[in-house]
Residue, then its C-alpha position, 0 to 999 in steps of 0.5 A: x493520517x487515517x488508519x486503514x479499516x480493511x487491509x486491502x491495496x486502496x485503503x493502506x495505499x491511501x494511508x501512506x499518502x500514496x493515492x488519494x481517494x479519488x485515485x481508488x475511485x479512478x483505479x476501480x473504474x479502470x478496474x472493471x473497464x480493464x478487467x486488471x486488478x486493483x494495485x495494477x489499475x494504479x500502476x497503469x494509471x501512473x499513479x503509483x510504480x512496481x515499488x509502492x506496490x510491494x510495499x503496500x503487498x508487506x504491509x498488507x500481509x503483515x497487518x493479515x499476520x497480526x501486526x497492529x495498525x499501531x504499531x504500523x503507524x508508528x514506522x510511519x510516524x517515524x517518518x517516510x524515508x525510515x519507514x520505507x526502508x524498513x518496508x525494503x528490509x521486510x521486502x528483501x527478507x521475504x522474497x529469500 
């Protein structure tokens, strides 16, 4: 798994195995034709829904907040299913 190089949607998207490279090409073509913005090009797509979305909006706030990509890919190292509700707890958390 390649770590993200920017913290925007595509890349940590992409680092969680959500989309694939060709997704993010898709999405920005769509994107541009749809005047949308990215994660919302995705969701139209089918390709990810309202959850994976959130999820990479925590992720990608934390990693602006100073979280370390290391320590992010451990969560994920630890395995999807515990990572994500890690994501939920963080989730929950914020939107109190």
């Amino acid at each position: 798994m390649q770590k993200p190089t920017s913290f925007n949607i595509g890349n940590i998207l992409r680092w969680l195995s959500m989309i694939t490279s060709s997704d993010c090409m898709t999405a920005v073509v769509y994107q541009a034709e749809h005047g949308v913005l990215f994660g919302e090009a995705l969701k139209a797509m089918g390709r990810i829904n309202d959850d994976d979305l959130m999820r990479a909006l925590v992720w990608q706030e934390r990693l602006r907040n100073g979280a370390t990509v290391e320590k992010l890919a451990l969560m994920v190292q630890e395995g999807n299913a515990r990572a994500m509700q890690k994501m939920d707890r963080a989730l929950a958390s914020a939107s109190v």
